[in-house]
C-alpha positions in Angstrom: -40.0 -68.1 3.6 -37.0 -70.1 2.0 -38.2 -69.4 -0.9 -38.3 -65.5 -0.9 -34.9 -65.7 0.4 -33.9 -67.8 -2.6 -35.6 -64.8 -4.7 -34.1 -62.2 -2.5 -30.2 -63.5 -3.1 -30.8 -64.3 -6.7 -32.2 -60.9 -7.5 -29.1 -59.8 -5.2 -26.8 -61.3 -7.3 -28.4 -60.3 -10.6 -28.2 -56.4 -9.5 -24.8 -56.7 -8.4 -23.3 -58.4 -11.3 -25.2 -55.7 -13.4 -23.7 -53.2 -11.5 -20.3 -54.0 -11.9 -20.8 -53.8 -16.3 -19.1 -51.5 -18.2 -20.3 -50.7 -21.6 -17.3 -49.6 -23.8 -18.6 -47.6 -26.8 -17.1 -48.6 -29.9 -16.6 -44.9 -32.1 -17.0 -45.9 -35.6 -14.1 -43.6 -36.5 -11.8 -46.6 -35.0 -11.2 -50.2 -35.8 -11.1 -52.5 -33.1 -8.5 -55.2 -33.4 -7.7 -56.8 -29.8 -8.9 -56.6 -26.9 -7.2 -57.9 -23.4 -5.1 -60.0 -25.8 -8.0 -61.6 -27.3 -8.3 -61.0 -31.0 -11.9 -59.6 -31.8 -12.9 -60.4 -35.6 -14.5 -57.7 -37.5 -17.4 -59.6 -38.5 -18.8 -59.7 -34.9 -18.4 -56.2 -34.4 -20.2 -54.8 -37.8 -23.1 -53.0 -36.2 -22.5 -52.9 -32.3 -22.7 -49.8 -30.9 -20.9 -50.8 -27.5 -19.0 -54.4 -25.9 -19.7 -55.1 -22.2 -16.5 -55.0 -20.3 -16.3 -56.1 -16.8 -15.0 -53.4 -14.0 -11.4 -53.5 -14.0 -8.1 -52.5 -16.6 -7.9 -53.3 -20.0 -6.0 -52.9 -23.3 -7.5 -52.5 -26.8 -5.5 -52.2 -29.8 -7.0 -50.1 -32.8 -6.5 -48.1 -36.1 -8.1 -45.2 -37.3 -10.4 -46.1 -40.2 -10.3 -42.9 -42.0 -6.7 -42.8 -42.2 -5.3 -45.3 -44.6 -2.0 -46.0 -43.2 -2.8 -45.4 -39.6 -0.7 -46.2 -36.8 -2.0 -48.7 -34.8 -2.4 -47.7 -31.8 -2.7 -49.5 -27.9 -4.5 -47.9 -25.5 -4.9 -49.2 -21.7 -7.4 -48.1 -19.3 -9.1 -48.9 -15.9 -13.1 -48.9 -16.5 -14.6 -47.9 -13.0 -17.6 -46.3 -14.7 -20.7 -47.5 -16.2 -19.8 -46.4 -19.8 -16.9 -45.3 -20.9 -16.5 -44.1 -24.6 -13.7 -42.7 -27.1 -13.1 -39.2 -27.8 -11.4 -38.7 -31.2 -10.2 -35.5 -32.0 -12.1 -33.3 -34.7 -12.6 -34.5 -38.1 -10.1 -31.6 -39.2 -7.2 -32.4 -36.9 -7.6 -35.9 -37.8 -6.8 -34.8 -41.6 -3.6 -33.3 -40.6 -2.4 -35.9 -38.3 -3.9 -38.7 -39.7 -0.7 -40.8 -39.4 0.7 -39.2 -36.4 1.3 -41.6 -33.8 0.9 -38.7 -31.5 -2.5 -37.8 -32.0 -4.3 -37.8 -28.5 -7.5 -39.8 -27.9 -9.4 -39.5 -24.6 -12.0 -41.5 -22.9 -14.7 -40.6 -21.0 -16.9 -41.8 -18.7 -21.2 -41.4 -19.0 -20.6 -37.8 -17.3 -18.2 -36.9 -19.7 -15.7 -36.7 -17.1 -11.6 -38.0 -18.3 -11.5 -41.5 -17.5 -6.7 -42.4 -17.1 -5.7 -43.9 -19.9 -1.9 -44.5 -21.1 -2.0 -44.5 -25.5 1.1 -45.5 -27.1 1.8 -47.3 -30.5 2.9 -50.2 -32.0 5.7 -50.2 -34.6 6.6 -53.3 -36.3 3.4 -55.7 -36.7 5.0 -59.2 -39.1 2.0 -60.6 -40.9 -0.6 -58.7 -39.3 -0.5 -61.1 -36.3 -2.1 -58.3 -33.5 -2.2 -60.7 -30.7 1.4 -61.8 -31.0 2.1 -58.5 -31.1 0.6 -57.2 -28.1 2.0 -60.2 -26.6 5.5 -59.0 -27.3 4.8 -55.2 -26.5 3.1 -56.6 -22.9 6.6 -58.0 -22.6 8.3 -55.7 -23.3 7.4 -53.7 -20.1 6.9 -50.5 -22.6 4.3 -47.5 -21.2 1.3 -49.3 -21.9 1.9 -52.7 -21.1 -0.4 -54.7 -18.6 1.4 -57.9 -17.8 -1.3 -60.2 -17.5 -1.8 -59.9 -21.1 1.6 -61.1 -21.9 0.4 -64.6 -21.8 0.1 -66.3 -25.1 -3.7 -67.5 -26.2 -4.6 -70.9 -25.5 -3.2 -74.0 -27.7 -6.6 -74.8 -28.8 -7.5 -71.2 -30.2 -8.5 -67.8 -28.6 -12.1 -67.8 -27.8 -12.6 -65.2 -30.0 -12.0 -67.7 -32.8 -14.1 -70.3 -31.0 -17.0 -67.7 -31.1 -16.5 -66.5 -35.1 -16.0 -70.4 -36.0 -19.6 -71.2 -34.6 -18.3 -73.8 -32.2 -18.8 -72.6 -28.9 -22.0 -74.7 -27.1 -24.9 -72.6 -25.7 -23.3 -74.5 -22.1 -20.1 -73.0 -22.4 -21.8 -69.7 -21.5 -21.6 -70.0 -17.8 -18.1 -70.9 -17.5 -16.5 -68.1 -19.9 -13.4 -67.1 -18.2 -13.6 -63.1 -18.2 -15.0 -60.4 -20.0 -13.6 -60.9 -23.1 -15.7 -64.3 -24.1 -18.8 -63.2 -22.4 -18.3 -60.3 -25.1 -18.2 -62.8 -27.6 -21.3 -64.3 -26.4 -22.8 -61.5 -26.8 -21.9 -60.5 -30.0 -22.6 -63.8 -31.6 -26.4 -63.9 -30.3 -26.2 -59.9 -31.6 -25.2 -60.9 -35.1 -27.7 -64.1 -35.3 -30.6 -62.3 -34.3 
């Protein structure tokens, strides 16, 4: 009998942590540059089609991959859903406005339904460092800023690094702090197999 109560509350917890997953759909049309202040590198992201996010708000910073000298653009969001994915606007406004910084994206949640999301840009960006950048935009208190994200990455290194330099130990799985690394996770095990 202990023992199908074991079961019962691990499958319990299983569901439940399943349930509470967001899958953010990466639109090709966009490259994906930080995410919750955590720098993503591009090599772990070549052929995903979505990142698992945990419920909760987030901030991505991105540029437009068709347009050559694109804005980049911030974008902050709460993800309540179970998928939430980028609407760009058609391939024809795009062309006109391709460096607008006030082109509107949308998100939307797996009933197509608008999911609140504040977009604003970033300006000056010295020697393509993103994270510092958002860093100083978080701090800035500006429209899309989400202060938690203000804190500066670890001494040691983001994790994102830790995960794209191959040293993060199949153990340090359990105790990833936040979405972000078990994202990483993820990816890496996606782009080994």
């Amino acid at each position: 009998m202990k023992c199908v109560a074991a079961v019962f509350c691990l499958l319990l917890g299983l569901y439940t942590s399943a349930a509470m997953a967001v899958s953010f759909r990466i639109n090709p049309e966009i490259n994906l540059l930080v995410l919750d202040g955590n720098k993503l590198p591009g090599s772990l992201l070549k052929g995903a089609e979505s990142i698992e996010l945990e419920q909760g708000q987030h901030q991505i910073l991105f540029t437009l991959v068709s347009a050559p000298h694109s804005p980049v653009f911030i974008l902050t969001f709460t993800a309540e859903s179970h998928i939430v994915s980028m609407v760009l606007p058609s391939a024809s406004v795009l062309a006109e406005r391709s460096a607008s910084k006030n082109l509107q994206l949308r998100l939307v949640d797996e009933n197509g339904l608008d999911i609140t999301a504040i977009q604003d840009h970033l300006s000056e960006i010295q020697d393509e460092d993103y994270v510092r950048a958002v860093i100083r935009y978080n701090r800035q208190n500006r429209k899309a800023s989400v202060a938690k994200f203000s804190l500066p990455p670890r001494e040691a290194g983001t994790e994102a690094e830790k995960v794209s330099a191959g040293s993060v130990p199949a153990a340090a799985a359990p105790s990833a702090r936040g979405s972000v690394q078990a994202i990483l996770l993820w990816l890496r095990e996606f782009r080994t197999s």
